[in-house]
C-alpha positions as CSV (number, residue, x, y, z in Angstrom):
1,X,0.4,-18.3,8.8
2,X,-1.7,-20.9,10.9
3,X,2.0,-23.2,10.3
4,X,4.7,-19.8,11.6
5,X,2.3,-19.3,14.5
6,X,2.2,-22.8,15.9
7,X,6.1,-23.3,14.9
8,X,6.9,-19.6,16.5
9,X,4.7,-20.3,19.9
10,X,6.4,-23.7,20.0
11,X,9.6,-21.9,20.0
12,X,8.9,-19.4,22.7
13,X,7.2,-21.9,24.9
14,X,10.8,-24.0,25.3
15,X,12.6,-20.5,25.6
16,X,10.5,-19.6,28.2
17,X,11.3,-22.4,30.1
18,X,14.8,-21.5,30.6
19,X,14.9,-18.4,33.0
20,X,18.3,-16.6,31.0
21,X,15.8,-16.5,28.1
22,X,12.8,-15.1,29.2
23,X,14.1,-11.6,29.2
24,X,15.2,-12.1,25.5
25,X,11.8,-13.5,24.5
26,X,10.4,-10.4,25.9
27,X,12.8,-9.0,24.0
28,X,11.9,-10.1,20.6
29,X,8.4,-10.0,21.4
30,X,8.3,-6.1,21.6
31,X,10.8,-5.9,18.4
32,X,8.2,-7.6,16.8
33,X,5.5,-5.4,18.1
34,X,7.2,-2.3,17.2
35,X,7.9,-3.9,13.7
36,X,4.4,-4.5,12.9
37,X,3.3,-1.0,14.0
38,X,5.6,0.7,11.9
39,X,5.1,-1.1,9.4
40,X,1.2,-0.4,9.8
41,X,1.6,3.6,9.9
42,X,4.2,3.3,6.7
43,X,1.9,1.7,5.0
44,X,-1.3,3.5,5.8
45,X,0.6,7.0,4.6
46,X,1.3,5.3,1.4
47,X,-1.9,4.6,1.2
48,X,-3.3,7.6,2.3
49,X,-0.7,9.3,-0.3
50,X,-1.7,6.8,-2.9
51,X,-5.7,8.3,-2.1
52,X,-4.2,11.8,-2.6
53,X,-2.8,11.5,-5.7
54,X,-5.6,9.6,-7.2
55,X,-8.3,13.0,-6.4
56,X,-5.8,15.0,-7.5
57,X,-5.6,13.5,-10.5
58,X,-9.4,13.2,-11.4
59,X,-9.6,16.4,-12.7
60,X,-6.7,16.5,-15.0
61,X,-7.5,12.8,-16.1
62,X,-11.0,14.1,-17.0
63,X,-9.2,17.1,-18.9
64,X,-6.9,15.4,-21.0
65,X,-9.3,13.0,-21.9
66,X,-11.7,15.7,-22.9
67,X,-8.8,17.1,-25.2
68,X,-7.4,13.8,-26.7
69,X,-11.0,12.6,-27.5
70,X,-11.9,16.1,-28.8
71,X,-8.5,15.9,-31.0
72,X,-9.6,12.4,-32.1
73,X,-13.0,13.1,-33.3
74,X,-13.7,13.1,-37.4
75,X,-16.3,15.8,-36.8
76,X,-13.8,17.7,-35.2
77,X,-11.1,17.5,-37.7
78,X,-12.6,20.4,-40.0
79,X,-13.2,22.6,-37.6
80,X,-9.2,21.9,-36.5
81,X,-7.8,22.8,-39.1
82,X,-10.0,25.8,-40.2
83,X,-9.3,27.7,-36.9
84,X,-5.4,25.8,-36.9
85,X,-5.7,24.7,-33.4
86,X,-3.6,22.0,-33.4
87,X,-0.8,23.7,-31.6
88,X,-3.2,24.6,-29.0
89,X,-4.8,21.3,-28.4
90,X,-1.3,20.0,-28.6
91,X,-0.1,22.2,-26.0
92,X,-2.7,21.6,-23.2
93,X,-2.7,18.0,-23.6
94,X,0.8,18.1,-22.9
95,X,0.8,20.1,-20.0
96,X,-2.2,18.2,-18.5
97,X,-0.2,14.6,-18.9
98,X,3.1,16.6,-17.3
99,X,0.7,17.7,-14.2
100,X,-0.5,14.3,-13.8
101,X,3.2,12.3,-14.5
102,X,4.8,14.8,-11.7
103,X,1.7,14.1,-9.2
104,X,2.2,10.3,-10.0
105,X,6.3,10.5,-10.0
106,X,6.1,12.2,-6.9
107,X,3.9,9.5,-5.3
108,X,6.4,6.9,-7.0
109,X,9.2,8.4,-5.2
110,X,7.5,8.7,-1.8
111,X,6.5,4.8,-2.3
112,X,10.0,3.8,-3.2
113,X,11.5,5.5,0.0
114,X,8.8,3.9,2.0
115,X,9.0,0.4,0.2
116,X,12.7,0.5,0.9
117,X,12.9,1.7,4.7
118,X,10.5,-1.6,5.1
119,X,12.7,-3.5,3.1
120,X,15.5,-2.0,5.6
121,X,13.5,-2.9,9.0
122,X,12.8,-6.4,7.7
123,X,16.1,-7.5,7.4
124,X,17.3,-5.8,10.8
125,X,14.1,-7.7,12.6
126,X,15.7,-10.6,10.6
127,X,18.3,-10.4,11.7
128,X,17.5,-10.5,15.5
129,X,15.3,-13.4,14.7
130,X,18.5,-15.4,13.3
131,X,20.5,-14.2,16.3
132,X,17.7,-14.9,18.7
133,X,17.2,-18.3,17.1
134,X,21.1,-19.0,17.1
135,X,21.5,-18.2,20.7
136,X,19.0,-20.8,21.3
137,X,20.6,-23.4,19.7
138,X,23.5,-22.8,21.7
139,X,21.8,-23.3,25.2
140,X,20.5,-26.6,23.8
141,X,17.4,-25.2,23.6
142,X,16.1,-26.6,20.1
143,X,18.6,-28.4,17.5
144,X,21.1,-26.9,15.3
145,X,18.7,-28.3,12.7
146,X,16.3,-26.4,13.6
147,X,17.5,-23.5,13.6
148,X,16.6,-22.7,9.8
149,X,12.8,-23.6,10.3
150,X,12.2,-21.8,13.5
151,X,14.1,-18.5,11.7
152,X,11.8,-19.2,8.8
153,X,8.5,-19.6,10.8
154,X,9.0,-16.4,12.4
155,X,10.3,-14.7,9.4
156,X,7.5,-15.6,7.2
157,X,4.9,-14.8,10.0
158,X,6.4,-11.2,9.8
159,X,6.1,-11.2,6.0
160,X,2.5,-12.8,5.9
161,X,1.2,-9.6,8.4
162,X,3.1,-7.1,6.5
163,X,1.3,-8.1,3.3
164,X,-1.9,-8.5,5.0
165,X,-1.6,-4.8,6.4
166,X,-0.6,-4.1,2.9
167,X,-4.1,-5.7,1.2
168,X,-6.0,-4.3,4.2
169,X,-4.9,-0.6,3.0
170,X,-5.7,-1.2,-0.7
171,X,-9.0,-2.6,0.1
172,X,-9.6,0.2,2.6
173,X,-8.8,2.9,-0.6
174,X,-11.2,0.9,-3.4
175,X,-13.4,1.2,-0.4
176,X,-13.9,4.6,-0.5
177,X,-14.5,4.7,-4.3
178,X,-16.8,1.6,-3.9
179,X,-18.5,4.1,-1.3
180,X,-19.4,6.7,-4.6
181,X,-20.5,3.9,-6.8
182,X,-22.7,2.7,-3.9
183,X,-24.2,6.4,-3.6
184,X,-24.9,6.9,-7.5
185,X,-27.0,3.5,-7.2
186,X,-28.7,4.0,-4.5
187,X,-29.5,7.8,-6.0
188,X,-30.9,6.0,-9.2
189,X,-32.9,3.4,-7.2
190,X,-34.6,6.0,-5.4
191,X,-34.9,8.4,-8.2
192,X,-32.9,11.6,-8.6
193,X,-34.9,14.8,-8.0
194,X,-33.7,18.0,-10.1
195,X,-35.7,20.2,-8.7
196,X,-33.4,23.6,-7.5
197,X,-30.2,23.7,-7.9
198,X,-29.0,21.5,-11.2
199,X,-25.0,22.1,-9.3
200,X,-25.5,20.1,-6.4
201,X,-26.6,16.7,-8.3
């Protein structure tokens, strides 16, 4: 990142030099703005889509758990096959793994759309970076040699901060779970009174 930054400021700083290119490194400045934002708010709806599909999963997850462990258990297997409930058991495990692959295919689908409408904006800001870069090359701005390793710089800079935005929203989601785990310790440190209300622990 440290490398595209220097390379990419380099760049600009000759640009900006010539007068014909300062609009066009204004330009390219506020594409790349724009880029990064909207790559930000994709991202933090996948995320925030990715947080929603994980609570409503806990429940069903818990269920069919429940079940398949219930189903699994010798002590159970008498009791099974006395009141022939496999059918039963059989039936609500399967309807509590469909609930939880349509919630998850759903949430596939939405990140697919989303994973390829950045995929699209990439290679359109690419795209102006090349022709950007190009033009430069032309005016006798930087070399035709360099033409691939200012494109690059600036390219990978755009690809380092998307994937940074991208950890920065998975860390923000085990976050909020680390937030629960963080709770039940501090609950044990301290002791747990269960006095009133057994519910609300």
């Amino acid at each position: 990142v440290i490398f595209s930054v220097v390379y990419t400021l380099q760049l600009f700083w000759k640009c900006f030099h010539v007068p014909v290119f300062r609009i066009y490194t204004l330009i390219l400045a506020v594409l790349f703005a724009i880029f990064m934002k909207t790559i930000s708010i994709i991202l933090k709806k996948v995320g925030e889509a990715e947080v929603k599909v994980q609570h409503d999963n806990e429940h069903g997850n818990s269920l069919s758990s429940y079940i398949l462990n219930s189903a699994m258990d010798v002590q159970n297997g008498k009791d099974i096959r006395l009141y022939k409930m496999k059918n039963l058991i059989q039936t609500w495990y399967q309807k509590m793994t469909c609930d939880i692959k349509k919630n998850f295919t759903l949430f596939a689908v939405f990140q697919g759309k989303s994973s390829g409408l950045i995929a699209f904006l990439t290679q359109i800001f690419a795209g102006c970076v090349y022709l950007y870069v190009g033009a430069s090359a032309l005016a006798g701005i930087i070399s035709i040699g360099n033409i691939l390793l200012y494109a690059s710089c600036i390219t990978r800079l755009t690809d380092e901060l998307s994937n940074l935005i991208q950890v920065y929203s998975q860390i923000a989601y085990r976050f909020e779970y680390l937030g629960y785990f963080e709770e039940f310790i501090k609950n044990n440190i301290n002791g747990i009174s269960f006095d009133g209300d057994f519910e609300t622990y």
